[in-house]
C-alpha positions as CSV (number, residue, x, y, z in Angstrom):
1,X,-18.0,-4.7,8.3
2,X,-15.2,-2.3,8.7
3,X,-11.8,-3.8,9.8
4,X,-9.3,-2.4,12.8
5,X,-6.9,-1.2,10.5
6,X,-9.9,0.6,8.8
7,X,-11.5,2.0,11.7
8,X,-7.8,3.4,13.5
9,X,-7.7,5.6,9.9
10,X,-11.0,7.0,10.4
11,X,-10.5,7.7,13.6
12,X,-6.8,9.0,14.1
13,X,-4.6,8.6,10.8
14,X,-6.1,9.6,7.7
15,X,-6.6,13.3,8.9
16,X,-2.4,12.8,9.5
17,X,-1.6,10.3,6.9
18,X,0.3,12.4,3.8
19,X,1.9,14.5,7.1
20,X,3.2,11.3,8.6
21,X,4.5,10.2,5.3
22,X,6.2,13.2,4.3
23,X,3.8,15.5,3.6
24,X,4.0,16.3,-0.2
25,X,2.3,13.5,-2.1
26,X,3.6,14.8,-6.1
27,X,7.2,14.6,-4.3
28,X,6.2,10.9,-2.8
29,X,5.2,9.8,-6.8
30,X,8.5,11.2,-8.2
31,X,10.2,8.5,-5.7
32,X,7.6,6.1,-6.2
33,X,7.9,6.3,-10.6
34,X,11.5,6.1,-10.2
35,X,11.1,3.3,-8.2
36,X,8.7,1.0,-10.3
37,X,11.1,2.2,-13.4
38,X,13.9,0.1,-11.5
39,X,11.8,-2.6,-11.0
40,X,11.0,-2.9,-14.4
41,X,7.4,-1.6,-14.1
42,X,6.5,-0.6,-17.4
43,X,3.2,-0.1,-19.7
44,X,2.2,-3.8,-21.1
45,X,-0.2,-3.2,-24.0
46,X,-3.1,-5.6,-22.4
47,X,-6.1,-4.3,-22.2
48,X,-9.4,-3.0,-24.9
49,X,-7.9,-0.7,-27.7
50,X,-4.2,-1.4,-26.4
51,X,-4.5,0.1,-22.9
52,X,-2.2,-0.8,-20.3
53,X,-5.1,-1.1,-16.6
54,X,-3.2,-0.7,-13.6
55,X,-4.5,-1.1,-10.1
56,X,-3.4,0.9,-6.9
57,X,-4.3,-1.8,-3.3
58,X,-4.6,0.6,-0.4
59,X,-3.9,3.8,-2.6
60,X,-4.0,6.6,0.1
61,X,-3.6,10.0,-0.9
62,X,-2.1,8.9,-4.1
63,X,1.7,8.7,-4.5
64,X,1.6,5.2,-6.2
65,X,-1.2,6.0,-8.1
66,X,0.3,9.3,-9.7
67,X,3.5,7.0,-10.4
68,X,1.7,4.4,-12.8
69,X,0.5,7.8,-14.4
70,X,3.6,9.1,-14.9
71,X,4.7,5.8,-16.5
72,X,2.0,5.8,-19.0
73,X,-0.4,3.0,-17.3
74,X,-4.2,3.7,-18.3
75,X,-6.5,3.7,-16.8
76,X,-5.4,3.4,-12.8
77,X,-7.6,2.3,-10.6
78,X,-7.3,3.9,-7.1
79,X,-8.6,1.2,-4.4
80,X,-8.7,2.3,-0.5
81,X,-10.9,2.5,2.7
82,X,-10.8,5.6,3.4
83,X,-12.8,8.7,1.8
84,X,-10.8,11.0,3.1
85,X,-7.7,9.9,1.6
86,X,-9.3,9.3,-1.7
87,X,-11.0,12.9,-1.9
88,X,-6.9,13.8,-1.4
89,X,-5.8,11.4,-4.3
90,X,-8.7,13.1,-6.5
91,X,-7.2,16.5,-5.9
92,X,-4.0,15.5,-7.1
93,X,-4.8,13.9,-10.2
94,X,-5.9,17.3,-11.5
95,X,-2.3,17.4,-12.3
96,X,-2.3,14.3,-14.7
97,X,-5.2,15.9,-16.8
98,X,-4.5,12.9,-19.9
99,X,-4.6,10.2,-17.4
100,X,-7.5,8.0,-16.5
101,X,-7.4,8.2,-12.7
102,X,-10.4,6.6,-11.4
103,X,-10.3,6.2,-7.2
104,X,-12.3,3.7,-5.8
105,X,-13.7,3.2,-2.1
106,X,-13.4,-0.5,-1.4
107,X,-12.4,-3.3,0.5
108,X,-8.9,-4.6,-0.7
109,X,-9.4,-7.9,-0.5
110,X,-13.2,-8.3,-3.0
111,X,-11.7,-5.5,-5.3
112,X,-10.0,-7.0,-8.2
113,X,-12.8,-9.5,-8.7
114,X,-15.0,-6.7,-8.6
115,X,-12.7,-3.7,-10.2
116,X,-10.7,-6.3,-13.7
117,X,-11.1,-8.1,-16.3
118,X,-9.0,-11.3,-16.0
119,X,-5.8,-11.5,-17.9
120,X,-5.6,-7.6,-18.9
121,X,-4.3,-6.0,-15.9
122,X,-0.8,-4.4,-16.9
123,X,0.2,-3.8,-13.6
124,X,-1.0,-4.0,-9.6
125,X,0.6,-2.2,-6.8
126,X,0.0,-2.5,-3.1
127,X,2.8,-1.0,-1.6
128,X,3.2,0.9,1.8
129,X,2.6,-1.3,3.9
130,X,-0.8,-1.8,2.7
131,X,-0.6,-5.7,3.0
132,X,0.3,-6.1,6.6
133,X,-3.6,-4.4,7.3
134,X,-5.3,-7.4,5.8
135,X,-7.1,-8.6,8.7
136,X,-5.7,-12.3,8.7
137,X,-2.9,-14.4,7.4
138,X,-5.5,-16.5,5.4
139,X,-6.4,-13.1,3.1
140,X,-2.4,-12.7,1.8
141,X,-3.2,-15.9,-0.4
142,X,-6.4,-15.4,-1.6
143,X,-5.4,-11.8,-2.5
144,X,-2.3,-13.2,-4.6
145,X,-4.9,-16.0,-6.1
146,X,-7.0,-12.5,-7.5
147,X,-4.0,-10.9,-8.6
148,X,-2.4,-13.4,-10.6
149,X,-6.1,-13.8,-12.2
150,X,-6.3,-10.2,-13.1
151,X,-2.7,-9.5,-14.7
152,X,-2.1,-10.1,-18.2
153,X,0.8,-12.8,-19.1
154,X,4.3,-10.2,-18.3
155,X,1.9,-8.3,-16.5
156,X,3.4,-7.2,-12.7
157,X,2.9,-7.3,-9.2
158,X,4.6,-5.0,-6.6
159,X,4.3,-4.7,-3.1
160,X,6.3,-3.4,-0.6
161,X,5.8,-4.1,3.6
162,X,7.5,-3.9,6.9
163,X,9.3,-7.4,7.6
164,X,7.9,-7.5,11.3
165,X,8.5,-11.2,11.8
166,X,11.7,-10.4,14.4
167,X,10.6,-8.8,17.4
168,X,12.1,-5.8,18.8
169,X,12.3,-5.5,23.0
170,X,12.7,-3.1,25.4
171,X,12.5,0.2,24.2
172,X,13.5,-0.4,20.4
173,X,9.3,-0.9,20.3
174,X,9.0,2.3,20.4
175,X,9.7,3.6,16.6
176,X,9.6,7.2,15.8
177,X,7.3,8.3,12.9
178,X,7.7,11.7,12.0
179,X,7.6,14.8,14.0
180,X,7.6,19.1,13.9
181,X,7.0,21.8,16.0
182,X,3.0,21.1,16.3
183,X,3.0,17.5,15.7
184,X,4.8,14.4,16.7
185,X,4.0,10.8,15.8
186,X,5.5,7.7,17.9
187,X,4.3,4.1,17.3
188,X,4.7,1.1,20.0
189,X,4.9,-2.3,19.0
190,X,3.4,-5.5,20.9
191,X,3.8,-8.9,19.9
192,X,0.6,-10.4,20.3
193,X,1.4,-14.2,18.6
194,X,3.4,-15.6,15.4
195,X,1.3,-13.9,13.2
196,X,0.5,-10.4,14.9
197,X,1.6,-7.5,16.0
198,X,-0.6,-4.8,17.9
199,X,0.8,-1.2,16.7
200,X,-0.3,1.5,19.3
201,X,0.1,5.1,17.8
202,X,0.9,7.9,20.1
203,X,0.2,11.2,18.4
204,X,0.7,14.8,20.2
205,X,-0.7,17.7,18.8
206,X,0.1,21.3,19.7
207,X,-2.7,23.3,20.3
208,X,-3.6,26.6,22.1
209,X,-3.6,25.5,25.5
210,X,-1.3,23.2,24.9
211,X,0.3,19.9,23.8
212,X,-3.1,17.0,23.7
213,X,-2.7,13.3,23.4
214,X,-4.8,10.8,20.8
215,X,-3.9,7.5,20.8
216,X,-5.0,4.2,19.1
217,X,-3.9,0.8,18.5
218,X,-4.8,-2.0,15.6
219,X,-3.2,-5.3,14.9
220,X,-0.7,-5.8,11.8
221,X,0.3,-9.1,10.4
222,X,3.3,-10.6,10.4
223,X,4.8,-11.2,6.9
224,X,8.5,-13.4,6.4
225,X,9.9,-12.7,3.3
226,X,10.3,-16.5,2.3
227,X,6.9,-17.2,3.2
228,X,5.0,-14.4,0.9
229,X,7.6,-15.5,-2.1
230,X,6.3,-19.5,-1.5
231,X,3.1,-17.9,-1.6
232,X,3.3,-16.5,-4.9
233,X,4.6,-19.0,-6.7
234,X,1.2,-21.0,-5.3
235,X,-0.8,-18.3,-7.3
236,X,1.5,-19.2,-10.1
237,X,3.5,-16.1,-10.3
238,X,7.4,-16.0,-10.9
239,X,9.0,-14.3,-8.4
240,X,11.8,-11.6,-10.1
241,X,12.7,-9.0,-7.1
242,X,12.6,-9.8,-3.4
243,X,14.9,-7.6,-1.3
244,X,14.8,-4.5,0.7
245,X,13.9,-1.4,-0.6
246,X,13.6,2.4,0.6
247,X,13.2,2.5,4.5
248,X,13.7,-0.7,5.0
249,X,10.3,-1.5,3.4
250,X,10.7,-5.6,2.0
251,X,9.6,-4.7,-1.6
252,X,8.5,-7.9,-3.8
253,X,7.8,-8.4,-7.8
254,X,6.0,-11.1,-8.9
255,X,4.8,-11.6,-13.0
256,X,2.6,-13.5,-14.4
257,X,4.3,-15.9,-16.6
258,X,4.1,-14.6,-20.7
């Protein structure tokens, strides 16, 4: 069964999505590399022959993906719902010929199970935002429980998110995405309970008769910083990085103790 978050990409973002972030995904992996490099993301020699398995949660188009290339993880496994985004990610790795990029359609939360061998992943992303789309609050720990069974001892965990636990009012809901002379992107937040937000997206698109309106809406979760970092440490990860990265994203690292 396909969730919200899911079927509002089908439907409206994925044919938008590397536009809305920027629109130049090797450009997005250069940021991303230099990024993990801070955070101390680095090949762990974990897995058959010496390999260093990485795994990219809710990959998109590819920019984290292409980043654990450029580091020297291999293989990288590519996980997302969307075809469409994958086909993109596929199209890029052409330009990482020595890498082992495999991309993988699949459900976020049964992947690692599915997709690792315990104790020999190097490295697991899921950054972008990725985590707020799990479809309930219940998922967030049951994902970490997977993760922390998949890395190898040193081996990392990074995710970044949007910190939507303080709600905005008035018109600071509406939040400016991205915009150009044939497209513009606007998102609307409502506050739904403690744990949800409902995130409308507004996108007009030029056309020849003129400017058209497609809209759609799915809920987001509602992550505190404090209360991700407790969670964690249940999965019996050590929490080494928890602060606010580019955009205002929350960016986390967790290890799995050596």
């Amino acid at each position: 069964m396909t969730t919200p978050a899911e079927q509002h990409y089908e439907r409206l973002l994925a044919a938008h999505y590397t536009w809305m972030t920027g629109g130049d995904v090797a450009a997005a992996a250069e940021g991303q590399a230099e990024l993990l490099r801070g955070l101390g993301v680095a090949p762990v020699p974990s897995g058959p022959s010496g390999s260093s398995p990485a795994v990219d949660l809710g990959s998109g188009p590819g920019a984290q993906t292409l980043a654990l290339a450029a580091l020297g993880f291999s293989p990288v496994v590519a996980v997302d719902t969307s075809q469409a985004l994958l086909d993109e990610l596929a199209t890029a790795a052409k330009r990482f010929p020595d890498a082992s990029i495999r991309p993988v359609r699949a459900d976020i939360r049964t992947a690692l199970p599915d997709l690792t061998t315990p104790g020999e992943t190097a490295a697991i992303v899921c950054m972008g935002d990725t985590l707020t789309h799990l479809p309930a609050k219940d998922d967030v720990p049951a994902l970490l429980a997977d993760a922390a069974r998949a890395l190898a001892p040193g081996g990392r965990l990074v995710v970044s998110y949007r910190d939507l636990t303080r709600p905005l009012e008035g018109t600071d809901r509406f939040l400016p995405v991205r915009g150009d002379a044939d497209r513009i992107l606007t998102c609307f937040l409502e506050y739904l309970d403690a744990d949800t937000v409902r995130v409308h997206d507004l996108l007009h698109l030029r056309t020849p008769d003129g400017w058209t309106l497609h809209t759609g809406s799915y809920p987001k979760l509602r992550i505190a910083a404090d209360w991700l970092a407790d969670r964690c440490r249940e999965a019996g990860l050590e929490v080494s990085h928890d602060g606010v990265g580019p955009r205002g994203m929350r960016v986390l690292v967790a290890t799995r103790p050596a």
